[in-house]
N, C-alpha and C positions, 0 to 999 in steps of 0.2 A: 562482597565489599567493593566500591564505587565510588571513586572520589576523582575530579578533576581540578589543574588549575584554571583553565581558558577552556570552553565550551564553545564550535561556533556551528550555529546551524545554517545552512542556504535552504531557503523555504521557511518563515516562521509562521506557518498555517496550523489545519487541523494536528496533522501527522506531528512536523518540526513542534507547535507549542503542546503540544501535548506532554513531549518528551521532555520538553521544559519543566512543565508543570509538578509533571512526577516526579521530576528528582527534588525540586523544591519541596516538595509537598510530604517528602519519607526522607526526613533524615537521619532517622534512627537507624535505619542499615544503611544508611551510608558513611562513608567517609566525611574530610572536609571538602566543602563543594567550594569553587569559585566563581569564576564569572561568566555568565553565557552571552553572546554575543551572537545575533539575530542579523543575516542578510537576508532583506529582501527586494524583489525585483523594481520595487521603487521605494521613494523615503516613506511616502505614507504610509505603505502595509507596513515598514519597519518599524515605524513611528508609532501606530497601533497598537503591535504588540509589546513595545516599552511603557505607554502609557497603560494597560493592562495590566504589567509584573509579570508579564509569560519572561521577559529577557531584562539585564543588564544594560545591552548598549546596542543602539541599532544603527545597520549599515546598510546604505542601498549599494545593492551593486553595481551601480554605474560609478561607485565612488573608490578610482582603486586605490587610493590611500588608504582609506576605510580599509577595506577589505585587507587590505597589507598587513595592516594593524591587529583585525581579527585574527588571520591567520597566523599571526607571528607566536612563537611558543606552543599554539593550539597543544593539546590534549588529544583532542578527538574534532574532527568535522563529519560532521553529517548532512547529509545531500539530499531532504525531505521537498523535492519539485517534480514536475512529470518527467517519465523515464526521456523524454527527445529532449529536454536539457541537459543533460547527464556529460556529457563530451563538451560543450561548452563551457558546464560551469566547472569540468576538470581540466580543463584547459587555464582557465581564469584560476584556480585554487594551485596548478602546479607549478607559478609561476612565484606562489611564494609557501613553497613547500617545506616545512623543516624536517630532519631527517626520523624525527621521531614521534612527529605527528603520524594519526592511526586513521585515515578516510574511512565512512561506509555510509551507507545508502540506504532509502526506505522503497526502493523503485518496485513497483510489481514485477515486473519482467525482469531476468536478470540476463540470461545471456548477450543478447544488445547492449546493455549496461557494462557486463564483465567485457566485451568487445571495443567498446568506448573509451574503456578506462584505460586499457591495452596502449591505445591510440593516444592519449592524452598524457597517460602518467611513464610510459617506456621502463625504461630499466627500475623504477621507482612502483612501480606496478603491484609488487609484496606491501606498499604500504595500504591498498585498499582490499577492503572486507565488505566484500558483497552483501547486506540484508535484506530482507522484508519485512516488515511487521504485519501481522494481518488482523488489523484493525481501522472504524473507519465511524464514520455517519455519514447520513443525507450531507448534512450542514458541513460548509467549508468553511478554511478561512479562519484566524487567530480566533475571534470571538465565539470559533463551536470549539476550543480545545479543552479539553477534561483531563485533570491530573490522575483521573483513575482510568483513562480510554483501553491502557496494555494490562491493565489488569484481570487475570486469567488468560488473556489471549496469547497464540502461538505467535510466534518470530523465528523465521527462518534465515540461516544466513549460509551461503555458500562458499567456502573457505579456495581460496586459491594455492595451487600448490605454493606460491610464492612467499605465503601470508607464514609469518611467525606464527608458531601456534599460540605463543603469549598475547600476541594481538587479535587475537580470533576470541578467547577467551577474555580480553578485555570490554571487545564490544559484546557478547554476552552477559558479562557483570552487566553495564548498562542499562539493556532491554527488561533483565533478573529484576535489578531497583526499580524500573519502572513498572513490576508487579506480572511482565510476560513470562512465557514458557518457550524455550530456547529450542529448537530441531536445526539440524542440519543436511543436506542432502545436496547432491550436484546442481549444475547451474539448468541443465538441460531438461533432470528428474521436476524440479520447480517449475519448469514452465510448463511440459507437459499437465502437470497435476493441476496448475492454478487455471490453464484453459479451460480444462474442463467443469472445474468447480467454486468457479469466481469470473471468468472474461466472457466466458460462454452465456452463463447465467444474467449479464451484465447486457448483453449484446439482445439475447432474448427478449430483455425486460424492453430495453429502447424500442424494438422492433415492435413491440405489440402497441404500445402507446401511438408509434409512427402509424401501423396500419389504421389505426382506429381515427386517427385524425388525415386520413386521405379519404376517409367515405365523409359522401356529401352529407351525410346525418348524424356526422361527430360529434356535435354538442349536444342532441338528444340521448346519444350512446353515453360519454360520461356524466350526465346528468343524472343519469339511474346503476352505474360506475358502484360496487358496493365491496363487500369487504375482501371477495377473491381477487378482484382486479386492484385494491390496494398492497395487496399484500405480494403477488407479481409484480408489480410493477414498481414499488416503493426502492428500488434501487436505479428509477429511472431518472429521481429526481439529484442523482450524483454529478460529478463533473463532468461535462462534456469535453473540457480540452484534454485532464488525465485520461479518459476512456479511450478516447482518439487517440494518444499516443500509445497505450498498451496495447491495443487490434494491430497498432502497426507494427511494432515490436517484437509481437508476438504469436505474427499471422502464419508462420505454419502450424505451429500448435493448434494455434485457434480453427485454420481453417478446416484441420483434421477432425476436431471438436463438431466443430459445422454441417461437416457432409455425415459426420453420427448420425448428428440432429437429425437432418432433413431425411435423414432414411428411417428413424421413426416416427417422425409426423409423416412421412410417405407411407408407412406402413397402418398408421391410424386412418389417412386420408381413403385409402384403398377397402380399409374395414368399412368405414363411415357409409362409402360409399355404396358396397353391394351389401350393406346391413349386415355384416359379420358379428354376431354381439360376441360369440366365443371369441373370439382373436380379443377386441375392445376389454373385455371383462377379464380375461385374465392377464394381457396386457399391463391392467390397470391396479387387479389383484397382488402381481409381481411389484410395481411400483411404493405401492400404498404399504406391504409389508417393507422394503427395502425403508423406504422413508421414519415409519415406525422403529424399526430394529433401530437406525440411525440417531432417534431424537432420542431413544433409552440410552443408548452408549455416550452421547452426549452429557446428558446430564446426570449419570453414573459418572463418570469421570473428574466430577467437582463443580465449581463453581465458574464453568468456562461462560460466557456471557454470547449470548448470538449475535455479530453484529448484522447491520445495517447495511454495511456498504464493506466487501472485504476486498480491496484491492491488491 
């Protein structure tokens, strides 16, 4: 059960209206819902998604009256913008903090995040609760948000020793109405895992698109471009400024992720090279099972939906 009076989200995009949408869109488990209120980085995207019904009342954030007003009474804020805003726009939120307002975040990376907030919110620090949601699309921005986006999908949040644990379970309720499946695990275990299995994969995708457009015969090469290289690289067509801030965020993880990589394409490159097919083939055999077992437990598990883009 989920019920607020004042909702305010900073970022009212894919992530931020999503989570709109969904609480609008299920009210049978929920509570009484009140009002959500939409910061974003200027009037127009604010203005967008009020004239859409993703929000209530829109506030740019250069307006700190506005923002005052959102944040006065708040419920719950949530901070759905790339993780190198994080510290700034807690900076801006802690200035008109009420003692029982509950912060939390959609930021891919959390320990930066959880470090930020350290810095911003001080002895107030218990009232934010680390998330993630891991859900996404190509498409950004108010106009791709889906009130079904968290449906099935995980949401992670990493609870600080500080965090009430009623407030850790409140934003869970949330993610729950919004149709996700709630994990929890440390700040450190989360980045680890997401390197590997979201920033890594992310970083890959860009890179191949990139290589293919520094050979002088790039537009011959994706002109004949078919269904493997859409399917690789269909998460290249993501955000460039989120990705940029996650790599940096999150670059020991990442870059340990990195030198994995490059030691199994060094390993491919070395096969390739003096025509080893046994190395290639079973290589490829381990893979190809690992993959399969992977897409059966998937969807043995319910109706989890694959996303597009899991940040």
């Amino acid at each position: 059960m989920f019920s607020f009076n004042k909702l305010a989200i900073f970022g009212v995009g894919l992530i931020g209206g999503s989570l709109a949408r969904a609480l609008r869109a299920q009210p049978a488990g929920l509570g009484p819902l009140g009002q959500i209120f939409g910061i974003g980085r200027s009037a127009s995207s604010a203005a967008r998604a009020l004239e859409l019904g993703v929000i209530d009342h829109a506030v740019a954030l250069n307006d700190e009256t506005g923002v005052a007003h959102a944040l006065a009474d708040a419920d719950v804020v949530l901070i759905a913008a790339p993780v190198a805003q994080t510290q700034s726009l807690l900076e801006q939120i802690a200035r008109h903090l009420g003692p029982r307002t509950i912060v939390t975040d959609a930021g891919s990376t959390k320990c930066g995040v959880i470090d930020a907030a350290r810095t911003a919110l001080g002895s107030r620090i218990g009232q934010f609760v680390p998330g993630h949601p891991i859900a996404g699309r190509e498409s950004s921005g108010v106009d791709a948000a889906l009130a079904d986006l968290y449906e099935g999908r995980n949401v992670v949040l990493c609870p600080l020793p500080e965090n009430a644990r009623a407030d850790v379970e409140r934003i869970g309720a949330m993610w729950r109405a919004a149709g996700a499946r709630l994990h929890e695990m440390s700040a450190a275990q989360h980045d680890a895992v997401f390197a590997a299995v979201s920033h890594l994969p992310h970083v890959a995708s860009f890179a191949m698109v990139e290589a293919i457009l520094r050979a002088p015969d790039a537009a011959l090469k994706l002109s004949f471009a078919a269904g493997g290289f859409r399917d690789f690289t269909r998460i290249a067509a993501s955000s460039p400024e989120m990705w940029r801030d996650i790599c940096i965020a999150n670059r020991a993880a990442l870059l340990r992720e990195l030198d994995a990589y490059t030691g199994v394409l060094a390993t491919l490159r070395a096969a390739i090279d003096t025509g080893d097919g046994a190395v290639l083939e079973s290589l490829f055999a381990r893979s190809r099972e690992a993959r399969a077992d992977w897409g059966r437990e998937r969807a043995a598990s319910s109706s989890i939906k694959t996303p597009p883009e899991a940040g």
